[in-house]
C-alpha positions in Angstrom: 0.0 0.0 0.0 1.9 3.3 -1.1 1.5 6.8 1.3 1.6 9.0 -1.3 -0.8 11.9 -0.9 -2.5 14.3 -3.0 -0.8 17.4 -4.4 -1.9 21.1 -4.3 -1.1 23.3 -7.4 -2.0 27.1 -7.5 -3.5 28.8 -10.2 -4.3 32.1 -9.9 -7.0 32.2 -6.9 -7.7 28.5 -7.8 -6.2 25.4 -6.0 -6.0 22.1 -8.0 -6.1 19.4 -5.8 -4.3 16.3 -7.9 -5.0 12.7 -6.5 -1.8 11.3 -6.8 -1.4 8.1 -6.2 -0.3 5.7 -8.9 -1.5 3.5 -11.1 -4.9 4.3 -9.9 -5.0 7.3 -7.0 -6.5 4.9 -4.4 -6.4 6.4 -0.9 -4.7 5.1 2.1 -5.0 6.3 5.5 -2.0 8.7 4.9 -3.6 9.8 1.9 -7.2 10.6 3.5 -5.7 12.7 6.5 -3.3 14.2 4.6 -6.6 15.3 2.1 -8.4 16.6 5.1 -5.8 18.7 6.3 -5.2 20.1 2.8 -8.7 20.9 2.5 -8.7 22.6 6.1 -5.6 24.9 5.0 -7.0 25.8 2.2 -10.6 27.3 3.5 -8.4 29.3 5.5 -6.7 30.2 2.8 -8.7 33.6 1.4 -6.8 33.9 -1.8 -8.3 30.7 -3.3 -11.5 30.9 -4.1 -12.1 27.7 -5.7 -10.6 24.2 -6.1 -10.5 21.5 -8.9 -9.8 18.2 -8.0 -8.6 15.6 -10.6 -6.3 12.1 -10.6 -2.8 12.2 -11.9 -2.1 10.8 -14.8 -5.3 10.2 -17.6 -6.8 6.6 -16.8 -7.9 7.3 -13.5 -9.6 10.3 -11.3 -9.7 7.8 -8.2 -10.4 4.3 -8.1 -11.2 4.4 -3.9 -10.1 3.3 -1.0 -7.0 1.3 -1.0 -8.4 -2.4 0.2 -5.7 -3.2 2.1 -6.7 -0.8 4.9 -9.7 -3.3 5.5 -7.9 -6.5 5.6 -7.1 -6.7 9.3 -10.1 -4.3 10.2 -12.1 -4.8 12.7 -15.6 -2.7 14.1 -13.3 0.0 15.7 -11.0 0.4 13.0 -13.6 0.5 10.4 -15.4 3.0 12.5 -12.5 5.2 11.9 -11.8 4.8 8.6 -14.9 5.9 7.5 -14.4 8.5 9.6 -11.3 9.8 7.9 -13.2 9.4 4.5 -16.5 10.9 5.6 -14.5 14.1 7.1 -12.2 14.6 3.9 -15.6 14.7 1.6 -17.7 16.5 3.9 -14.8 19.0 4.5 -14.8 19.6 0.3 -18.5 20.1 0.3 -18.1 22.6 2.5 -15.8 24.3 1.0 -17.3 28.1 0.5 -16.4 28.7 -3.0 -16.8 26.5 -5.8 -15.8 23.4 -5.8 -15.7 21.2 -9.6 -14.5 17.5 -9.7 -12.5 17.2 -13.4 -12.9 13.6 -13.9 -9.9 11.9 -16.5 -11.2 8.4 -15.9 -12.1 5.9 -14.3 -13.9 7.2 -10.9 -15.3 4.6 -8.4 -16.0 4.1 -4.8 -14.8 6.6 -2.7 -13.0 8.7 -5.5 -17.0 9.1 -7.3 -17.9 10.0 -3.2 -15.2 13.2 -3.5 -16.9 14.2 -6.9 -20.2 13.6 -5.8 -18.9 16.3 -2.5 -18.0 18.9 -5.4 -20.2 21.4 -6.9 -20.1 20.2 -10.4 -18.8 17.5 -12.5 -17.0 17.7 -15.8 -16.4 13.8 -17.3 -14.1 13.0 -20.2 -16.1 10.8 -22.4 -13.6 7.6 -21.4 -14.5 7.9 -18.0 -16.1 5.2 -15.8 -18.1 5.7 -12.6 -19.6 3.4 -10.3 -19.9 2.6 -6.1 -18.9 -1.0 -6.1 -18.0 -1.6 -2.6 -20.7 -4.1 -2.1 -18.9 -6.0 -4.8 -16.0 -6.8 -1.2 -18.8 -6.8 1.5 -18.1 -2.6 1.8 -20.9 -0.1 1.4 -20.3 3.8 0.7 -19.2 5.5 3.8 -18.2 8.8 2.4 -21.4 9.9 1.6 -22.3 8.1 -1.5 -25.7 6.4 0.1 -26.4 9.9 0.5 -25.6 12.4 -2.1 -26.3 10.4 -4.5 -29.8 9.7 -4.7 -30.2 13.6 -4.7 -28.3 14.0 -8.0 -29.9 10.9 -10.0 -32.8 9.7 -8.2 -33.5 6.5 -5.8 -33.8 3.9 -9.1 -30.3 4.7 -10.3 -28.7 4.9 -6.8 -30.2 1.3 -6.0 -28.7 0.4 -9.4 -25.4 1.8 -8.9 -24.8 0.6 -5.2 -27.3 -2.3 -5.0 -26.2 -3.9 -8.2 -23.0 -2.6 -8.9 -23.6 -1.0 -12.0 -20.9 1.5 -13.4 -22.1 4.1 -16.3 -20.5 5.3 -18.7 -20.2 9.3 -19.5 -22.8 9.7 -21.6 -25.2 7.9 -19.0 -23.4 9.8 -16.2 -24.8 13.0 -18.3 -28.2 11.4 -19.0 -29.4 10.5 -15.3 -27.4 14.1 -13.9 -24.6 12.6 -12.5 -22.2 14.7 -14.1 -23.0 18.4 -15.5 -21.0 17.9 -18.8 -19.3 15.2 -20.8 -15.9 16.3 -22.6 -13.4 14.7 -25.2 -10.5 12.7 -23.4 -8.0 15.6 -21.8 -10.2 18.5 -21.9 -12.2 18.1 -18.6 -9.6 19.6 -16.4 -9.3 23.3 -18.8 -13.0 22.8 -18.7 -12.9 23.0 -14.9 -10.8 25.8 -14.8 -12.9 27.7 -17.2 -15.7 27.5 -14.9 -13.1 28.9 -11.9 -12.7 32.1 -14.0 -15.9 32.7 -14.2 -16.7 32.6 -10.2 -13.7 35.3 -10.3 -16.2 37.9 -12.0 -18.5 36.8 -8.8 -18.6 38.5 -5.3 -17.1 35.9 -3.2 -19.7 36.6 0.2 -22.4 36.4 -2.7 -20.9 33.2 -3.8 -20.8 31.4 -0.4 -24.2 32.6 1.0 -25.6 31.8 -2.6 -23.9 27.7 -2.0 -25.0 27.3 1.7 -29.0 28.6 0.6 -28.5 26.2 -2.4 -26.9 23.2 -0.4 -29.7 24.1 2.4 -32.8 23.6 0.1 -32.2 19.3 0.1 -33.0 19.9 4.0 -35.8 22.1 4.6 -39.4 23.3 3.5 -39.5 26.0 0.6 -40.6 28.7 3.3 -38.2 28.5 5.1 -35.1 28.2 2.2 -36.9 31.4 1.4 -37.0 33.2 4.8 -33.0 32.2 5.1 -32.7 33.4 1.4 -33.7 36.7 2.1 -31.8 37.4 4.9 -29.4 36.1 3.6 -29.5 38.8 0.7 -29.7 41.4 3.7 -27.0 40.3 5.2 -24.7 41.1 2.0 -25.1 44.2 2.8 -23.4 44.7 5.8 -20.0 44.7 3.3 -18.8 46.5 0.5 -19.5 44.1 -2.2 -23.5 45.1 -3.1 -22.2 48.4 -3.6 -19.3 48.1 -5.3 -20.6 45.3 -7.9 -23.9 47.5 -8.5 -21.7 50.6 -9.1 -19.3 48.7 -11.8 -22.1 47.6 -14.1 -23.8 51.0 -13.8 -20.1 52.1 -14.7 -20.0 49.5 -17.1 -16.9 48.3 -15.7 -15.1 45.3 -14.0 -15.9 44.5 -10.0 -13.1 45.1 -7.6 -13.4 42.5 -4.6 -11.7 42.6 -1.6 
């Protein structure tokens, strides 16, 4: 089992988080905490203002969990490893900017529960995705059971987890499990085209705008709304509102601070 760990590049205000783990970017336990403290430095961090996470190489994004974490497992140390998994993705989701999973391949178990924790999902057209853990007596502990059936629905999740089905990309697209279905090499440029745009956006706009958005799966529509609006009040208490009306009155560029 190797203890490599995922790799951080910076471009501009966005931080490409590269799964790097050869030949298919499992995770270990080194791997997993080193991911949640990565993530934790960079939410600190207030000149990024979105990541892309990808694999290394262009056959995988992730194919999971290493298995030989489980083999000597017992309840206890289960309990923690999904712990360690569960934290990493829930960490990402919470993430306040955006967040955009650039999947180069083949993208299973726990590596489809990290893109199913991002925003959006951009899938080369070779890519493979699935939850197989069932498959070796597992189930999805990093949110899969969970996320899931919001993006594509009860039926598919059942088939995906229950049966073990993997889709393809253009299925991926079909039942909403990914947002956009690229040639072979272009999904992570696709990903950072969508970072440049969120840099034309206020940044407290952005993050109150996620948390309402993230927030609806949980609550009635009055109350989304009630939290929506203030919310929208709450903006005001900075600069932003002001200074992003004022620019396309002036019919120039935002400045944010």
């Amino acid at each position: 089992m190797s203890d490599s760990e995922p790799r951080i590049e910076i471009v501009g205000r966005v931080a490409v988080l590269i799964l790097d783990c050869p030949p298919a970017n499992t995770f270990s336990v080194t791997a997993l905490a080193a991911l949640d403290s990565q993530l934790a430095r960079l939410e600190q961090d207030r000149n990024i203002d979105a990541i892309v996470v990808t694999g290394a190489g262009d056959a995988f994004f992730s194919a999971g969990d290493d298995l030989h974490m489980f083999v000597n497992a017992d309840r206890a140390g289960a309990r923690e490893l999904g712990r360690l998994l569960a934290a990493a993705a829930a960490r990402l989701a919470r993430f306040r900017g955006l967040t955009v999973a650039a999947i180069n391949g083949y993208c299973l178990g726990a590596g489809l529960e990290f893109a199913l924790a991002c925003d959006i999902r951009i899938c080369e057209q070779h890519a493979l995705l699935g939850l197989p853990e069932a498959r070796v007596g597992l189930l999805p502990c990093g949110g899969g059971t969970q996320r899931l059936p919001w993006l594509v629905g009860e039926g598919w999740a059942k088939r995906m987890i229950l049966c073990g089905e993997q889709v393809d990309a253009d299925t991926a697209l079909r039942i909403r499990l990914v947002e956009e279905v690229v040639p072979k090499g272009d999904a992570y440029d696709t990903a950072l085209g969508l970072a440049d745009k969120l840099a034309r956006q206020s940044p407290k706009a952005v993050a109150a705008s996620k948390r309402l958005i993230d927030g609806a799966r949980h609550q009635a529509l009055e109350t989304g709304h009630a939290r929506e609006i203030e919310a929208f009040s709450m903006l005001f208490e900075s600069d932003e509102p002001k200074e992003g009306v004022n620019a396309f009155l002036e019919k120039r560029d935002p400045v944010w601070k």
